[in-house]
C-alpha positions, 0 to 999 in steps of 0.5 A, a space after each residue: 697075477 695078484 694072490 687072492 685074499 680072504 678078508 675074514 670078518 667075525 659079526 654078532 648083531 653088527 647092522 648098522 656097521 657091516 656095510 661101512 665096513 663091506 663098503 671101506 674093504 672095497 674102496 680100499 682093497 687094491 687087490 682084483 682077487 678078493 673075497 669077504 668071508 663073513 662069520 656070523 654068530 647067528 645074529 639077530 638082526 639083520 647083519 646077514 642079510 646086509 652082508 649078503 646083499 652087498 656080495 658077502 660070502 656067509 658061514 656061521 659060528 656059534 662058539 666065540 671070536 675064536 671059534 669064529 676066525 679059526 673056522 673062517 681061517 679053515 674056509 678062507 679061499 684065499 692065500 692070504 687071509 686078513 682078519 678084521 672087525 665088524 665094529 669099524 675099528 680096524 682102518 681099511 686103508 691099512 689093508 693094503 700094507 697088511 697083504 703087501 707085508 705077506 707078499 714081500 715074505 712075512 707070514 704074519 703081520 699084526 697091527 700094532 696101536 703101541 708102536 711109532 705110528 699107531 694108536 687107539 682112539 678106544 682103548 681106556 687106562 686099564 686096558 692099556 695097563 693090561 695089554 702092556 703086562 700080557 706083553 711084558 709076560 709073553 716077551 718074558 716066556 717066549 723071548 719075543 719082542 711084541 708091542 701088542 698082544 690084544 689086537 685083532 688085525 692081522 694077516 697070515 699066510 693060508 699056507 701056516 694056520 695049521 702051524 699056529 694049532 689054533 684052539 681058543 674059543 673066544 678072546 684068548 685067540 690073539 694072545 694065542 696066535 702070538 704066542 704060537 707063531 713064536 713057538 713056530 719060528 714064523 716069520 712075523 712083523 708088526 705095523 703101526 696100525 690106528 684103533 678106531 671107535 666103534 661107531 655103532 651097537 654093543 661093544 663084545 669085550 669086557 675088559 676083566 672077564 677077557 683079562 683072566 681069559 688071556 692070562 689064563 691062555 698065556 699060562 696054558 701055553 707057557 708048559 
């Protein structure tokens, strides 16, 4: 029997995504058992009423992404959680290597858009600068070997989240998890993994307001 899994998915205001994104998990997802956990940041519009519509389950969030994708990991059924954007970015047909790298072992497994493979079709100059110098810092401190550090599609196994003492409220939640997983010896992999463009709506991040958060979060933990 095929272990069930939790598809952790944060929105705000996602309309006119959520369903492709809904609709790309089903076709894709080879898995019987599965379970699509939308944390929603009191949206709005009607990204709610899509979610439930097409078979969502719906708990809500106010805080942040991070306060968001902690309390879906806390409600997640499944043995295994994926966490993914509502902005179409993250590629569904990536899904299936994602949980299958769960099943053979891995704890975590982070998509990776620098590795052999990979990529991003939305990523501009200064945030692939950025993203290299969180790596090269992390690498440093920890002694780690990520290619990647701001992307947020990843699996875990449900049964080490409370190992990762995850905090953060907002955009420093990635940083955190790879900087946690280190320190608990976790069992980690990364896959190339393709960055998509958003197709519709307001973009969340904001490329030197979420830098010193990141920055901030690497400090924080490097004592």
């Amino acid at each position: 029997m095929n272990d069930y899994v939790s598809i952790v998915v944060p929105t705000l205001n996602e309309e006119k995504n959520i369903a492709k994104v809904i609709h790309g998990i089903r076709k894709n997802l080879r898995s019987d058992r599965y379970e699509i956990l939308v944390v929603d940041g009191h949206s709005r519009d009607n990204t709610v009423r899509i979610a439930k519509s097409l078979g969502a389950r719906v708990i809500y969030d106010s805080e942040g992404k991070g306060s968001a994708l902690i309390k879906g990991f806390n409600a997640a059924k499944g043995s295994i959680i994926v966490s993914m954007d509502a902005d179409l970015s993250n590629e569904p047909k990536e899904l299936n290597l994602l949980v299958e790298s769960i099943r053979i072992g891995y704890d975590v497994c982070m998509g990776s858009r620098f590795m052999v493979g990979g990529g991003s079709e939305d990523i501009s100059g200064i945030r692939v600068i950025g993203n290299k110098f969180f790596v090269f810092i992390v690498n440093l401190i920890f002694r780690s070997h990520y290619s990647d550090m701001c992307y947020g599609y990843r699996s875990f196994r449900k049964s080490i989240i409370r190992k990762l003492r995850l905090k953060e409220k907002g955009f420093g939640i990635e940083t955190e998890i790879n900087i946690n997983a280190v320190k608990a010896r976790l069992k980690v992999i990364e896959i190339p993994s393709t960055e998509k463009k958003r197709e519709a709506g307001e973009a969340k991040l904001r490329t030197f307001r979420d830098g010193y958060i990141i920055l901030k979060t690497i400090l924080k933990n490097s004592v």
